[in-house]
C-alpha positions in Angstrom: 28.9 173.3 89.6 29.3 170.9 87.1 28.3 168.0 89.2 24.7 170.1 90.0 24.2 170.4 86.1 24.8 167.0 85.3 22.1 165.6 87.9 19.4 168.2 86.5 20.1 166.6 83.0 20.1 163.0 84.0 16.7 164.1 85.9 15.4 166.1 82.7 16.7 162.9 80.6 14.7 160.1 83.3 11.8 162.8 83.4 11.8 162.8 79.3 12.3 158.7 79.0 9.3 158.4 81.3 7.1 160.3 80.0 7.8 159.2 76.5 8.3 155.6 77.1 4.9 154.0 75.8 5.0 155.8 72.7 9.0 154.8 72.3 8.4 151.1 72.9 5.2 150.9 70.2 7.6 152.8 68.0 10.4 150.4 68.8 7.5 147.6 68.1 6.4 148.7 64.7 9.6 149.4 63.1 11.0 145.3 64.2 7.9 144.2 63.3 8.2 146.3 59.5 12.1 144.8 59.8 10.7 140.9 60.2 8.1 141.3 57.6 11.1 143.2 55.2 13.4 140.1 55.9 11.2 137.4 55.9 9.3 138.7 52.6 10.3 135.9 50.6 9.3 133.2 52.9 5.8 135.5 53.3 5.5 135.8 49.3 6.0 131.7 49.2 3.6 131.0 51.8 1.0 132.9 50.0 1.3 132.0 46.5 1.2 127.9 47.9 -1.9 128.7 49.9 -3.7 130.5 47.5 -2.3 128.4 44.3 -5.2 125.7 43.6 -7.3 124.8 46.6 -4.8 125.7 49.2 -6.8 129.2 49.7 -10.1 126.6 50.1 -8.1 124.3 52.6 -7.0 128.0 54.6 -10.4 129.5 54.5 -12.3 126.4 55.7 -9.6 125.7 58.3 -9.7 129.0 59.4 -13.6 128.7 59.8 -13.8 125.2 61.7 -11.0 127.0 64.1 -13.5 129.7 64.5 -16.4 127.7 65.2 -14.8 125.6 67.8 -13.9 128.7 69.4 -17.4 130.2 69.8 -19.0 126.8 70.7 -16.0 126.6 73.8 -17.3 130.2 74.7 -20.8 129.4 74.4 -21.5 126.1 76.3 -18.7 127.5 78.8 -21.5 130.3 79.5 -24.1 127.7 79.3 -22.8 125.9 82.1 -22.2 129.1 84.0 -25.7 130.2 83.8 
């Protein structure tokens, strides 16, 4: 008897972990990713104050844009040669 109720609660329990699992493992993902940025807050803060002290937020931003552009003009003359 006890045997027969301990296999319909390991099913129930599988049953439970399946059906539950996506939102588990994003909940699992959000709270180590709210862990790294509470640990690594310091290194974050540093980062940011050097980038945006003087012309480090300039040297980001137009980094950040030439990155952008080279993107789209990959994705364009790649569908410029397809067509």
């Amino acid at each position: 008897m006890l045997t027969i109720v301990l296999v319909i609660v390991l099913i129930a329990a599988l049953v439970a972990v399946m059906k539950y699992a996506k939102f588990l493992w994003r909940m699992i993902g959000l709270f180590i990713a709210i862990l790294l940025v509470w640990l690594y807050k310091e290194n974050i803060m540093t980062w940011f104050s050097q980038s945006v002290a003087g012309d480090g937020l300039m040297d980001f931003l137009t980094g950040l844009g030439t990155g952008i552009k080279n993107i789209l003009d990959k994705i364009f003359f790649g569908l410029g040669d397809l067509l």
